[in-house]
TIPAKOL-342118 format. One line per 8 residues: number of its first residue (from 0); their letters; for each residue x, y, z of N, C-alpha, C, O. Coordinates in steps of 0.1 Angstrom, whole numbers, plus 2048, in hexadecimal, padded with zeros to 3 digits. Layout:
// TIPAKOL-342118
NUM	a	X:Y:Z:X:Y:Z:X:Y:Z:X:Y:Z  ...
// end
This chain:
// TIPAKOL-342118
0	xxxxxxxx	808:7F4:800:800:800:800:809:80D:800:806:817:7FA  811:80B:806:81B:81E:806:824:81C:7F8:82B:824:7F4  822:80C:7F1:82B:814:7E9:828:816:7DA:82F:818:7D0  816:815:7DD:80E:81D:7D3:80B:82A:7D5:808:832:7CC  80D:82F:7E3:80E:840:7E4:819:847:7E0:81A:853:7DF  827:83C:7DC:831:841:7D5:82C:84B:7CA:827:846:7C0  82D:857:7CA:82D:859:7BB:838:861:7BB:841:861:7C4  838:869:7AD:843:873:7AB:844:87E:7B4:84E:87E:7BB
8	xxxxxxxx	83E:886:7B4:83A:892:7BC:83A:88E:7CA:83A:898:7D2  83B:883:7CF:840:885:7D9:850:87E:7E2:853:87C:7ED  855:87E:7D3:861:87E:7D7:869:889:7CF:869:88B:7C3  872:88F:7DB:87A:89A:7D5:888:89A:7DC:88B:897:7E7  891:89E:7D0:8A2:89F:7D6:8A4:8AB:7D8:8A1:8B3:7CF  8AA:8B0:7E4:8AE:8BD:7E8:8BA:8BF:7E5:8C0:8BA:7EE  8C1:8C3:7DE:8D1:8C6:7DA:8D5:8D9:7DA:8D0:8E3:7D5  8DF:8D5:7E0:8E1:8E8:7E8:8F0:8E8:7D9:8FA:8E1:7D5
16	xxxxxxxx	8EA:8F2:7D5:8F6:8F8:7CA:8FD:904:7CC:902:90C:7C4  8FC:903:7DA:90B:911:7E2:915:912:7DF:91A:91D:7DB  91C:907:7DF:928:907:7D7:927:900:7C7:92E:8F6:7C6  921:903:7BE:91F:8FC:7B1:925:907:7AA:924:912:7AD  92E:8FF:79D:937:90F:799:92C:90E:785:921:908:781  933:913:781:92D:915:774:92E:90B:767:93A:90A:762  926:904:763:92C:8F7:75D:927:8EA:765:91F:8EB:76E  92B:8E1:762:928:8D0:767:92B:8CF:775:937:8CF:77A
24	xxxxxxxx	920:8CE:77C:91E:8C8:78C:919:8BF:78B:90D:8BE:787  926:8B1:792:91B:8A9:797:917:8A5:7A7:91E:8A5:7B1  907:8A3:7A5:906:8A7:7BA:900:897:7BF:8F6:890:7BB  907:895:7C6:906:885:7CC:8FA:889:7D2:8F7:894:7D5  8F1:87D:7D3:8E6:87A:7D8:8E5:870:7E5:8EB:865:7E6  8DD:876:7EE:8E2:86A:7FB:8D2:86C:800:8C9:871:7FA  8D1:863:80F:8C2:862:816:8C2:870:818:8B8:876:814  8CB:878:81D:8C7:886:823:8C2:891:81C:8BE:89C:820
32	xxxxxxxx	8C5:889:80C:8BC:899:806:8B1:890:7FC:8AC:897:7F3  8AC:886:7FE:8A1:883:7F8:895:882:804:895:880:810  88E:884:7F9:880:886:809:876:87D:800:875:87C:7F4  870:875:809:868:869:805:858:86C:810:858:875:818  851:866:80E:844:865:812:845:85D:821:84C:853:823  83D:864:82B:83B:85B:836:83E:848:836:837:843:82D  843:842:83A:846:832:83A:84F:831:82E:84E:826:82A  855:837:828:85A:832:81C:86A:832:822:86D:83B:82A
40	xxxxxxxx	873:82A:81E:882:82A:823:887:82A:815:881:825:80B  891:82F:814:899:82E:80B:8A6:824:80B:8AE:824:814  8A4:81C:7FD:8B0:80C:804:8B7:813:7FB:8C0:818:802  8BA:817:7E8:8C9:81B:7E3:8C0:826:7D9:8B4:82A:7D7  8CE:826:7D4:8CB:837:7CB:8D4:835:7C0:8E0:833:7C0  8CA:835:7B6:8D3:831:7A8:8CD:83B:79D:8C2:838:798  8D2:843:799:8E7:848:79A:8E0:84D:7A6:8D5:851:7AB  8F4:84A:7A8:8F1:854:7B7:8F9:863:7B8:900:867:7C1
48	xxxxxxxx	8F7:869:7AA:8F9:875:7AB:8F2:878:79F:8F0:870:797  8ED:888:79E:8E6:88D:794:8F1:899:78C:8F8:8A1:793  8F1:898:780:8F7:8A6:77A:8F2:8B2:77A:8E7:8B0:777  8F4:8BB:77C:8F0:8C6:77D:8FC:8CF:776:908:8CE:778  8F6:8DA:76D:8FA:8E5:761:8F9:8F3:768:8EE:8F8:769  901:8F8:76A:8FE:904:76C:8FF:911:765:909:912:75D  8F9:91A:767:902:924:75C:8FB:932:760:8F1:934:766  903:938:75B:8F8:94C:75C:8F1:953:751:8F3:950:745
56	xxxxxxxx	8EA:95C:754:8E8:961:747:8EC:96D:746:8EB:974:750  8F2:972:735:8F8:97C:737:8F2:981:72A:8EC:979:723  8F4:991:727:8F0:994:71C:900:99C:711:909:9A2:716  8FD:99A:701:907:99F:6FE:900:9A3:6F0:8F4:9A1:6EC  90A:9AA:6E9:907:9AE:6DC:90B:9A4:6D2:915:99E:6D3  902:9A1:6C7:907:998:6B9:903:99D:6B1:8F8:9A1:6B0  90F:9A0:6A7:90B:9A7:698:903:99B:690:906:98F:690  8F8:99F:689:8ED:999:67F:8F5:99A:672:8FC:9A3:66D
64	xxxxxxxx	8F1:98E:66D:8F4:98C:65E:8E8:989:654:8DE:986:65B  8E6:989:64A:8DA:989:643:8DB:97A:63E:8E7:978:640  8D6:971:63A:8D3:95F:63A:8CC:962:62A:8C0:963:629  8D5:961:61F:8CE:963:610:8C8:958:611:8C8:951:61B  8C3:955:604:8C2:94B:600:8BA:949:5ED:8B1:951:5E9  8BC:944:5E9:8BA:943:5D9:8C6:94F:5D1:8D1:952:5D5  8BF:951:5C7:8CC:957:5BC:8C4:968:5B6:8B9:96A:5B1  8CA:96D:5B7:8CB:977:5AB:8CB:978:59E:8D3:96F:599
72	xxxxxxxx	8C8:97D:598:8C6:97A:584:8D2:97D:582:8D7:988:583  8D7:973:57F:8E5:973:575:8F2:97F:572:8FE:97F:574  8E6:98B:56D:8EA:999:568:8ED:9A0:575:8F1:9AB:574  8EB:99C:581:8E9:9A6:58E:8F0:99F:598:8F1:993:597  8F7:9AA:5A6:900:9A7:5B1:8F9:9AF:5BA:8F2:9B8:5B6  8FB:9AA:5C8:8F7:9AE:5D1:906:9B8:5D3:912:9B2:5D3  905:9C5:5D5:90E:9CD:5D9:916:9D1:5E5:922:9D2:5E7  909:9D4:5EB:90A:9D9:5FB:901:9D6:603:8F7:9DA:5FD
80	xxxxxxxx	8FC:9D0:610:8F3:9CD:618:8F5:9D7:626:900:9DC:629  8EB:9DA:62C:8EB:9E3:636:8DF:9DE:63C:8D3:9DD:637  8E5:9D8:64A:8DC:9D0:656:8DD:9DA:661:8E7:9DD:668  8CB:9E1:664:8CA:9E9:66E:8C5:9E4:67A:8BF:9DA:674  8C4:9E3:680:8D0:9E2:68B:8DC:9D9:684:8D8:9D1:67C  8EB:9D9:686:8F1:9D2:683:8F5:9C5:68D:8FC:9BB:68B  8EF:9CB:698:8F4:9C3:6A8:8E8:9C3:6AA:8E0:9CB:6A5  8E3:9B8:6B4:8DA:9B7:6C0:8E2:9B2:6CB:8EC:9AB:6CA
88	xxxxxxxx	8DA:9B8:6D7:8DB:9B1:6E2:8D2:9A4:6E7:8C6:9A3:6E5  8DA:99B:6ED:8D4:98C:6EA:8D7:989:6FD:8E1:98A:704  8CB:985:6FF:8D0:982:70F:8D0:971:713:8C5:96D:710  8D6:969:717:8D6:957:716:8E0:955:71D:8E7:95D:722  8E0:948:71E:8EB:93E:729:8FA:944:724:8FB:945:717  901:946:72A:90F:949:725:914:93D:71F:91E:941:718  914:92F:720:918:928:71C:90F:925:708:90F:920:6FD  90A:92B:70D:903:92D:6FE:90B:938:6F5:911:936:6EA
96	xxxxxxxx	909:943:6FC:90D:94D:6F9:91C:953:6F3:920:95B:6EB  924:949:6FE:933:949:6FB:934:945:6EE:93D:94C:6E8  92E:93C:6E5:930:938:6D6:928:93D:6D1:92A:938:6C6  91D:946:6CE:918:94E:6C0:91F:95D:6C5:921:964:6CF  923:95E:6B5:92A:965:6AB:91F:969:6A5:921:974:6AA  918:96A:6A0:909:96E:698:900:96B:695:900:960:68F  8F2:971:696:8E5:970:694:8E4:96F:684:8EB:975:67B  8DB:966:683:8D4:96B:670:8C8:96E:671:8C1:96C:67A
104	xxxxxxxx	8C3:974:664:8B7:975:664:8B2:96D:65F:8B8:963:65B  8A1:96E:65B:898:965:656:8A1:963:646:8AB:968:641  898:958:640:8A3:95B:634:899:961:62F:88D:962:632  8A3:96A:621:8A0:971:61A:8A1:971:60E:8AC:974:60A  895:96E:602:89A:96A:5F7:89D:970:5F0:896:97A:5F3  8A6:972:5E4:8B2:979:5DC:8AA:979:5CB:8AC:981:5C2  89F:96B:5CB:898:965:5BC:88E:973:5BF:886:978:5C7  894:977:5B2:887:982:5AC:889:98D:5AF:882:996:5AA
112	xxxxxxxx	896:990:5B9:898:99F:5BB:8A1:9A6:5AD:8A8:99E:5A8  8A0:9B2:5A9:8A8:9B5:59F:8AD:9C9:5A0:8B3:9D1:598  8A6:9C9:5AD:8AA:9D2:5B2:8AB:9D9:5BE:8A5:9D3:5C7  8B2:9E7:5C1:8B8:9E7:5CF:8A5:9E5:5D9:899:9E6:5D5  8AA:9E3:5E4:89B:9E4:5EC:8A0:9E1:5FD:8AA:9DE:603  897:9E2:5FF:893:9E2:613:889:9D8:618:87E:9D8:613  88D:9D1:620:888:9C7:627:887:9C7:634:893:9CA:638  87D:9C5:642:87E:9C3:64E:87A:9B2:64F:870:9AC:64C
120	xxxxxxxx	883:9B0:652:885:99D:656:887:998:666:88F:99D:66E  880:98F:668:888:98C:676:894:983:679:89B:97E:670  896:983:688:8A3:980:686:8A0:971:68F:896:96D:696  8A9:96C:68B:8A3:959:68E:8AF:957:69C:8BB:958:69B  8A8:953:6A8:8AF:949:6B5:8AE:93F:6B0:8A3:93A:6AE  8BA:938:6AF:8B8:92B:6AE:8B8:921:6BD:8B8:915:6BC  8B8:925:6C7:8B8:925:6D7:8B2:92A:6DE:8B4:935:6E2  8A5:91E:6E4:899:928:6E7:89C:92C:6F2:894:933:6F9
128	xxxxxxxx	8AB:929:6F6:8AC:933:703:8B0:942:705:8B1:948:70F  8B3:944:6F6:8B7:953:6F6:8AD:95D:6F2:8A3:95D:6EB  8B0:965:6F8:8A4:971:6F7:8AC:97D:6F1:8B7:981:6F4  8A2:982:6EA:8A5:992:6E1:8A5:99E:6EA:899:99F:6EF  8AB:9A5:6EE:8A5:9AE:6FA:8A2:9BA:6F1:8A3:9B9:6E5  8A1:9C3:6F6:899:9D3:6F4:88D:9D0:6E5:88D:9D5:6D9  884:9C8:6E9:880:9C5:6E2:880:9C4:6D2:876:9C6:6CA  88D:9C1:6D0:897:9C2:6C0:893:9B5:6B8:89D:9AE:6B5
136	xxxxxxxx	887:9B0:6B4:884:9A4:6AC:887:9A7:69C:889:99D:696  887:9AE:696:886:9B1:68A:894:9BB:687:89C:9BE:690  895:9BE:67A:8A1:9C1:673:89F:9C3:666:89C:9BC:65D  8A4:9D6:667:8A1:9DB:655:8B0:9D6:64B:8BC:9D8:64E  8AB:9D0:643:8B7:9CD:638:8B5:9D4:62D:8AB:9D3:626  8C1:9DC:62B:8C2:9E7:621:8CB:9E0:613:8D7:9DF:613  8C2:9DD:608:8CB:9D9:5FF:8CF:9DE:5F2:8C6:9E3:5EC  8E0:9DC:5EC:8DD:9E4:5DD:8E0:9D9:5D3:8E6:9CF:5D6
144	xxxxxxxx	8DB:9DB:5CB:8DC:9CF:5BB:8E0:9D8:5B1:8DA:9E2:5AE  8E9:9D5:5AE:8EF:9D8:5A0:8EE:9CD:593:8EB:9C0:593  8F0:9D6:588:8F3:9CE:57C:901:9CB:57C:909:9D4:57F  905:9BE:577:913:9BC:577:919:9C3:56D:912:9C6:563  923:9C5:56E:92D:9CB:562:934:9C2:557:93E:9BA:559  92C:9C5:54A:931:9B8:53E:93F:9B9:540:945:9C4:543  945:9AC:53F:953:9B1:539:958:9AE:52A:956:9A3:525  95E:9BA:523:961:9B9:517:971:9B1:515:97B:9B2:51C
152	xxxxx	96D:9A9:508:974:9A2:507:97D:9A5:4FA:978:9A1:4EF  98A:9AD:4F9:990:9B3:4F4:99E:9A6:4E7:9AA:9A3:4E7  998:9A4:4E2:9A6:999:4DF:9AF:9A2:4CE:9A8:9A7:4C5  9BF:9A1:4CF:9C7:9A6:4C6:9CF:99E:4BE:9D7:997:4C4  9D0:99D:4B2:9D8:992:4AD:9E3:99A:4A3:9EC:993:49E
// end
């Protein structure tokens, strides 16, 4: 009979992370930090330590890149691009954070444009634990298209 009142919820591990540093902790598990239901004893503990991650959150700046995708007509180059804001601030686990180098945007397709123009696109987390702060979701992209320059082909004999 008590050990159909087992359920989950009423067992819980208490682990004190006072000293826990940044990165991989592992915290042994014993009788003194699991708490069990009236009559229930505890005989072993398998594993008998749990991992535990820790980390902070911090916020920083990442310059945005624009994420093309398809082609331009043949005759035409993308010249110059201008990403307004160029940076956002991105707030997330620092262990996340320490490795992006840059945000992209949504993609943007390249098929059909033939000249200069302006786009507001958003900008893609790929980590739903990062957040955009000052509420910066979107991003104007300023673009120019040129015609390529033929080249003549001069031959002398």
């Amino acid at each position: 009979a008590l050990l159909k009142s087992v359920k989950s919820e009423n067992v819980k591990a208490t682990i004190d992370l006072n000293d826990g540093i940044i990165g991989e902790n592992n915290c042994l598990l014993s009788e003194e930090n699991i708490s069990l239901p009236p009559g229930v004893m505890l005989k072993n503990i398998k594993p008998s330590y749990v991992k535990v991650i820790l980390d902070k959150s911090i916020e920083m700046k990442v310059p945005v890149q624009v994420d093309w995708k398809g082609k331009l007509p043949d005759n035409m180059t993308l010249s110059d691009v201008i990403v307004d804001p160029s940076e956002v601030n991105v707030n997330g686990r620092s262990t996340i954070l320490k490795d992006l180098s840059t945000l992209y945007t949504e993609k943007v397709s390249l098929d059909g444009i033939n000249r200069s123009g302006e786009a507001t696109v958003g900008i893609v987390l790929n980590n739903p634990s990062l957040k955009l702060t000052d509420n910066q979701v979107n991003v104007t992209i300023r673009y120019i298209i040129k015609e390529k320059i033929k080249e003549s082909v001069t031959t002398t004999q």
